[in-house]
LUMVEX-927646 format. One record per residue: residue number from 1; residue in one letter; z, x, y negated of N, C-alpha, C in turn. Coordinates in steps of 0.1 Angstrom, whole numbers, plus 2048, in hexadecimal, padded with zeros to 3 digits. Layout:
BEGIN
- NUM / A / Z / X / Y / Z / X / Y / Z / X / Y .
...
//
This chain:
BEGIN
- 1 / X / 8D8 / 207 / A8C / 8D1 / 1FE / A94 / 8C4 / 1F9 / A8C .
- 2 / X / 8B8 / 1F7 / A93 / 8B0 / 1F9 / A8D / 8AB / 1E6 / A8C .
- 3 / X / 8A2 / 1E5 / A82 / 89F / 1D2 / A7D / 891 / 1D4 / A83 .
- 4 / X / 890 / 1C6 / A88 / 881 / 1C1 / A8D / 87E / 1BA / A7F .
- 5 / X / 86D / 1BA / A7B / 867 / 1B2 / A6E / 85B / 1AD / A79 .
- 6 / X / 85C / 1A3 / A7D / 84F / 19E / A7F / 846 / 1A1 / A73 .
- 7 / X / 83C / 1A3 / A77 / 830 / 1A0 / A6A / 825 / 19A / A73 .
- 8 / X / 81E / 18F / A6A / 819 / 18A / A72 / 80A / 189 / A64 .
- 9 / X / 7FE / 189 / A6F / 7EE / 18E / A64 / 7EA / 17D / A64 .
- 10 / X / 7E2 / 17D / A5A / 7D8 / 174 / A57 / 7CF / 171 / A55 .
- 11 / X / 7C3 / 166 / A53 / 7B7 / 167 / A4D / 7B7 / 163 / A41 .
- 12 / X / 7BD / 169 / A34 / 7BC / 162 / A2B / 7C5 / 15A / A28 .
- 13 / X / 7CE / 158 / A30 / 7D9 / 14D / A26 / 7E4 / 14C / A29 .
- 14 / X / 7E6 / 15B / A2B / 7F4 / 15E / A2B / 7FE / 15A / A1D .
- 15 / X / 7FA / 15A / A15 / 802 / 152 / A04 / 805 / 148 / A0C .
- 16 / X / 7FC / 13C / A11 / 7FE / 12B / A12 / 809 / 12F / A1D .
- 17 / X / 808 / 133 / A25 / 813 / 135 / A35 / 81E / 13E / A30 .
- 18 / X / 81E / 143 / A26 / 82C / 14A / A21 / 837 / 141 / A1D .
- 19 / X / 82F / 137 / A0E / 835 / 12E / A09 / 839 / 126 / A11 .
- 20 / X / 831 / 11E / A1D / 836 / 116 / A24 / 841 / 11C / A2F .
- 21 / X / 844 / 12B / A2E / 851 / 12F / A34 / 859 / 12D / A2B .
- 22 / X / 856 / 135 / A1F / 863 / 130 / A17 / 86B / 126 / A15 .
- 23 / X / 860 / 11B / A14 / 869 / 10A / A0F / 86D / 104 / A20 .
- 24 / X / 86E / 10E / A2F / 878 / 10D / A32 / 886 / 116 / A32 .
- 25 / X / 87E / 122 / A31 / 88D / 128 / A30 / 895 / 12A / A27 .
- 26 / X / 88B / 129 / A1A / 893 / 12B / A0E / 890 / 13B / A0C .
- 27 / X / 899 / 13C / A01 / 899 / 14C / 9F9 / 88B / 150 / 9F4 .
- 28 / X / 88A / 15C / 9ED / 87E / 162 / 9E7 / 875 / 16C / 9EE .
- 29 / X / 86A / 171 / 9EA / 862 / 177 / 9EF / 866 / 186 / 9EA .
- 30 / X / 86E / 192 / 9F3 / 875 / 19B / 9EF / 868 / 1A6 / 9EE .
- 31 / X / 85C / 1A3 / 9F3 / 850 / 1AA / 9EE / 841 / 1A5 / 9ED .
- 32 / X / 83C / 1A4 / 9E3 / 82C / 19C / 9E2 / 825 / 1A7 / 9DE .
- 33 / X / 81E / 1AC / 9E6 / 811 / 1B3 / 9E4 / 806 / 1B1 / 9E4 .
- 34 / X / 7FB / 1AF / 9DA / 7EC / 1AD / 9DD / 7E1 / 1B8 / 9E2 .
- 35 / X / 7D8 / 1B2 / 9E8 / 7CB / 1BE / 9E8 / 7C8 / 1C7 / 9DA .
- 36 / X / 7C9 / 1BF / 9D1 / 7C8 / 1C1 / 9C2 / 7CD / 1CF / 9BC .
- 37 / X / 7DD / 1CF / 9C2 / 7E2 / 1D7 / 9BC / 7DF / 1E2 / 9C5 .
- 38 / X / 7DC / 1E6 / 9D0 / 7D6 / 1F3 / 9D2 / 7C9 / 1F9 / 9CF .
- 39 / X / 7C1 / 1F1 / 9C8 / 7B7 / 1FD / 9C0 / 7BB / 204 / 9BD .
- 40 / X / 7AB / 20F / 9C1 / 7B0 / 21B / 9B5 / 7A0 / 222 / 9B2 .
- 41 / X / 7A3 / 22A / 9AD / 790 / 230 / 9A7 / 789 / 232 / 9B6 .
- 42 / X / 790 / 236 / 9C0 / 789 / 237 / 9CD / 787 / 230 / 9D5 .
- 43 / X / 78E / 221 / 9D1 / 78B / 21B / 9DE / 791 / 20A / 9D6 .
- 44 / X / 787 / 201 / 9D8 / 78A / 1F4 / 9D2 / 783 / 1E9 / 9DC .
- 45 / X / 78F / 1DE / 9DC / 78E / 1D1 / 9E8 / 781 / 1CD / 9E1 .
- 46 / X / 779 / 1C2 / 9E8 / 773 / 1BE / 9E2 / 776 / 1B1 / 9DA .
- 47 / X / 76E / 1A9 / 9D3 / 777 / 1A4 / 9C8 / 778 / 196 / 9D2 .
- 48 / X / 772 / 190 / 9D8 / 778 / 184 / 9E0 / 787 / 18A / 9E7 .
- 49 / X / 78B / 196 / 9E9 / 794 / 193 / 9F4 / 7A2 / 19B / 9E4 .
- 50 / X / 7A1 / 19F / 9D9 / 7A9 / 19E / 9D2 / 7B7 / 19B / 9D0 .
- 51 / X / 7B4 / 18F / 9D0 / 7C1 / 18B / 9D0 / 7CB / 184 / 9E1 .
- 52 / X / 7C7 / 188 / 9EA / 7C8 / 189 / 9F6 / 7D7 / 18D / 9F6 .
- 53 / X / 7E0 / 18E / A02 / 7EF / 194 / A02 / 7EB / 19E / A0E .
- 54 / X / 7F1 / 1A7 / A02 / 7ED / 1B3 / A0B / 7FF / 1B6 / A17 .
- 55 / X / 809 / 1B5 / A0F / 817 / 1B4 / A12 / 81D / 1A6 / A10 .
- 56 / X / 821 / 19E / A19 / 82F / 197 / A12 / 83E / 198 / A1A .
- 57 / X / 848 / 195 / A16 / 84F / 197 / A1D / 85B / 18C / A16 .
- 58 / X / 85C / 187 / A20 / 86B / 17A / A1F / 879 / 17C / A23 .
- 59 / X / 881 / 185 / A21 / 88E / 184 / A25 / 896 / 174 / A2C .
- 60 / X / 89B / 174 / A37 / 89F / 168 / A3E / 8A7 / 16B / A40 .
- 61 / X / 8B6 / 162 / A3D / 8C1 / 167 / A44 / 8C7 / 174 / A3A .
- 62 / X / 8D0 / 17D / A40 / 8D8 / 186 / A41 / 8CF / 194 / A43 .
- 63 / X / 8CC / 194 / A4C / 8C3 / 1A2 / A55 / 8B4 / 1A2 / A59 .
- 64 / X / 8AE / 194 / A55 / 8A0 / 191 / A5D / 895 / 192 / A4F .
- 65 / X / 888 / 198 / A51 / 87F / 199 / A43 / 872 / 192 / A4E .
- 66 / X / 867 / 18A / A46 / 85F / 182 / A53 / 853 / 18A / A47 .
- 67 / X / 84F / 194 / A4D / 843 / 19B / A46 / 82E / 198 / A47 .
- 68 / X / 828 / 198 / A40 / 81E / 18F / A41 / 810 / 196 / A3D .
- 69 / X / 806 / 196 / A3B / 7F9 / 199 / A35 / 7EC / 195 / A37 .
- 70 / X / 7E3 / 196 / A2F / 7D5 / 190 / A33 / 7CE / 19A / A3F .
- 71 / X / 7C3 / 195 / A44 / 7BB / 1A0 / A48 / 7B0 / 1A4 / A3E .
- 72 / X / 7AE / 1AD / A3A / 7A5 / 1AE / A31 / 798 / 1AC / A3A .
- 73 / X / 786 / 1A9 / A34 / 781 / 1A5 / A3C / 777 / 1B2 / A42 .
- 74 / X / 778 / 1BF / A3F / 773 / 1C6 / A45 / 77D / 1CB / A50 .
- 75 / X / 787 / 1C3 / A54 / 78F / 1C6 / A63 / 78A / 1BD / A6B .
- 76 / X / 788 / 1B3 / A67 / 780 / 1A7 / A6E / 78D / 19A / A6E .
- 77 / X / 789 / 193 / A79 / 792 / 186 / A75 / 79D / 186 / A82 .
- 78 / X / 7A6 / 181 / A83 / 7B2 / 180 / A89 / 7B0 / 173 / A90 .
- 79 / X / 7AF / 173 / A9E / 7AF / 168 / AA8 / 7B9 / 15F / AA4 .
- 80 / X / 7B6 / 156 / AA1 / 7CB / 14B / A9D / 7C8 / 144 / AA9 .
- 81 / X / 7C0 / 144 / AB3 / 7C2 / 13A / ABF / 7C5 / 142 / ACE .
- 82 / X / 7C9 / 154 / ACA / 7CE / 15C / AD2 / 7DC / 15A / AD3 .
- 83 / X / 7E4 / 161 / ADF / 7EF / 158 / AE7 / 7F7 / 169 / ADC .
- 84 / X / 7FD / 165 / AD3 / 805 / 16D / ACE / 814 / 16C / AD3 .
- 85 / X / 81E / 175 / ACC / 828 / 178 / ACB / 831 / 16D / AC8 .
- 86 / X / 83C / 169 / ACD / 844 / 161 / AC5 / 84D / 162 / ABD .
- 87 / X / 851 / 15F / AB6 / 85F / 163 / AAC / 867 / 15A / AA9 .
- 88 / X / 873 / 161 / AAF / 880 / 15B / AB7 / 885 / 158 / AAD .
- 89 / X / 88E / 14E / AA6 / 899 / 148 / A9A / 8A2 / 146 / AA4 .
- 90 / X / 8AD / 14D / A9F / 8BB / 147 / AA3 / 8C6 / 147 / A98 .
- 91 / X / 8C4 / 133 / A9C / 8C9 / 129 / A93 / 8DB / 129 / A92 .
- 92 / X / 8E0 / 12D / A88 / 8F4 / 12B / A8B / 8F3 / 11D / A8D .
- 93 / X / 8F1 / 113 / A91 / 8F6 / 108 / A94 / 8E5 / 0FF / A9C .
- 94 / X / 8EE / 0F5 / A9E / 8E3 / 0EC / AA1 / 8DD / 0E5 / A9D .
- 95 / X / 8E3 / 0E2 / A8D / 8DE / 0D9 / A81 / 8D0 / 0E1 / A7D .
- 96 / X / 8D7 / 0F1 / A7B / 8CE / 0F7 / A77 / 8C2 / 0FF / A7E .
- 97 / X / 8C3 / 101 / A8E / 8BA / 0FB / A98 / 8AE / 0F1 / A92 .
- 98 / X / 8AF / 0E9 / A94 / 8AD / 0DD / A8F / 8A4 / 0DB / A84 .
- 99 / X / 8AA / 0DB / A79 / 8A4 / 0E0 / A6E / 896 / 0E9 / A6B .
- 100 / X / 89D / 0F6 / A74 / 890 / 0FF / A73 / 882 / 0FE / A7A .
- 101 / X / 886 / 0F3 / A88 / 87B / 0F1 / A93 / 872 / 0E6 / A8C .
- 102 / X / 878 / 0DC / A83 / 873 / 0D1 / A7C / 86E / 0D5 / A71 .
- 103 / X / 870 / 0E1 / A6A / 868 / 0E7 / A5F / 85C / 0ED / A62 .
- 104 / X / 85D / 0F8 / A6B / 858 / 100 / A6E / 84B / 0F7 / A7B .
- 105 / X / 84E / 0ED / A80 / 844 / 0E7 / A8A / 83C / 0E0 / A7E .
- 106 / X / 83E / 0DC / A73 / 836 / 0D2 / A6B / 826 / 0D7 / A70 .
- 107 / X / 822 / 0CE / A74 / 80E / 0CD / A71 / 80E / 0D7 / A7C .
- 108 / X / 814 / 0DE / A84 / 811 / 0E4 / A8E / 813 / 0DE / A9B .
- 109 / X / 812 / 0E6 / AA9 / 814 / 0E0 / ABA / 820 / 0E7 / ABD .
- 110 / X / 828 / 0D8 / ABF / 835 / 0DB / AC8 / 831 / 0DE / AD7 .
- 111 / X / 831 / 0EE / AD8 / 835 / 0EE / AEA / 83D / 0E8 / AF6 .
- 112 / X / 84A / 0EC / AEC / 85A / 0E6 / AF4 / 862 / 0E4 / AEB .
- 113 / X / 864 / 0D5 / AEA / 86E / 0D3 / ADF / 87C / 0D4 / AE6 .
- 114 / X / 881 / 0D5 / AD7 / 890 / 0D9 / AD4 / 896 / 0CE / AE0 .
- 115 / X / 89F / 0D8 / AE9 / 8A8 / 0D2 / AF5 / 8AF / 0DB / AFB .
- 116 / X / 8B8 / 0D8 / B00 / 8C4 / 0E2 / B08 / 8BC / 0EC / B15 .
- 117 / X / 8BA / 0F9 / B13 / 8B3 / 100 / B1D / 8BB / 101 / B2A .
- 118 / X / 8B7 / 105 / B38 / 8C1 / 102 / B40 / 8CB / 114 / B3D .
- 119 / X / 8C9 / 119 / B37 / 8D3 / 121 / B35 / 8DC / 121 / B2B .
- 120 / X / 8DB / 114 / B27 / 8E7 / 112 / B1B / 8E5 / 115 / B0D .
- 121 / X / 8D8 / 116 / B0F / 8CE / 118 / AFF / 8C9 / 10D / AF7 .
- 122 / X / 8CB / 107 / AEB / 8C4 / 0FB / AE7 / 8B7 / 107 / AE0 .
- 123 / X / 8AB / 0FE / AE3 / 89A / 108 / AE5 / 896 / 0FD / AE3 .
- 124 / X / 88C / 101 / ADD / 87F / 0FB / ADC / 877 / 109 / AD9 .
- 125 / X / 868 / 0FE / AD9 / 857 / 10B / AD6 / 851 / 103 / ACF .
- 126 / X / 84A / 10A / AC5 / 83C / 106 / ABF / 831 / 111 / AB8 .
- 127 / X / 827 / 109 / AB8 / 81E / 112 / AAE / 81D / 109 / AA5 .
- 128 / X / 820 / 110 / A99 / 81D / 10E / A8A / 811 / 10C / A82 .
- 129 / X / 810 / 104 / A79 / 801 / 100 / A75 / 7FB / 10B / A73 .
- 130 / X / 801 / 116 / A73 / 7F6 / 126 / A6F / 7F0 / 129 / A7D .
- 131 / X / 7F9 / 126 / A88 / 7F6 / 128 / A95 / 801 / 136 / A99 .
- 132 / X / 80B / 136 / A90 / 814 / 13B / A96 / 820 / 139 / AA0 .
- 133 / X / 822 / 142 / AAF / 82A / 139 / AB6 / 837 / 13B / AB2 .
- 134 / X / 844 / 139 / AB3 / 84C / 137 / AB2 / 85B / 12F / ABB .
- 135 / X / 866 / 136 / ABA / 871 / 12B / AC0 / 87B / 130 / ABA .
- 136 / X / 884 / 124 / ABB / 88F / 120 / AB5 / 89B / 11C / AC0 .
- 137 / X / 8A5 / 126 / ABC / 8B5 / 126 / ACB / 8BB / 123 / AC2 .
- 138 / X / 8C4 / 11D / AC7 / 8D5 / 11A / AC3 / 8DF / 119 / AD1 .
- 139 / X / 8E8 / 127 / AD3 / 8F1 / 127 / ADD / 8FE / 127 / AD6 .
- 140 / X / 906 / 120 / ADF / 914 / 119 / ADA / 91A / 126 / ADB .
- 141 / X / 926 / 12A / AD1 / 92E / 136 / AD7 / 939 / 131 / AE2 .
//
């Protein structure tokens, strides 16, 4: 069976929006790559975008990796106020529901806060201070 990796682009500050995933979910960064390290005699970033993240990737959980990168600036810049994708967290409990909507909402816009959906879903929505959207389930078994 095959794994979904969100990966989601940046303008630049994908490092700051990493870290701030980390210190909620915890664990390490199972890959850091820079612009840096792909020089080579034929072809070199320029030096402002260097140290830029070319890869990162966060293992979450058991089975979930939340994958990341800059845009470099000869792609151009990435709309953060376009109506993206969401990425679904599903919480084993409601504490931890909870936890992750109040982490992950900091300094961002709550769409729909955390409440019983009418199909027996505790849901909420937000966008994240990067302007990523996001939601967070917890279904009872």
């Amino acid at each position: 069976m095959p794994n979904i990796i969100p990966h989601i682009h940046f303008n630049g500050n994908t490092e700051e929006a990493f870290e701030f995933y980390r210190s909620v979910f915890g664990g390490t960064f199972s890959r850091l790559m820079r612009f840096k390290d792909l020089n080579n005699p034929d072809f070199a970033f320029p030096e402002d975008e260097q140290n830029k993240i070319m890869l990162i990737r966060l293992p979450i959980g058991e089975s979930c990796v939340l994958s990341g990168s800059d845009v470099p600036n000869f792609l151009g810049v990435v709309n953060e106020e376009e109506n993206r994708s969401k990425i679904t967290i599903s919480a084993a409990s409601q504490a931890e529901a909870e936890a992750l909507f109040n982490g992950l909402s900091a300094g961002g816009t709550v769409e729909m806060p955390l409440d019983e959906g009418p199909w027996g879903t505790y849901l909420g929505a937000f966008r994240d201070k990067f302007g990523i959207e996001w939601m967070v389930e917890y279904t009872a078994a």
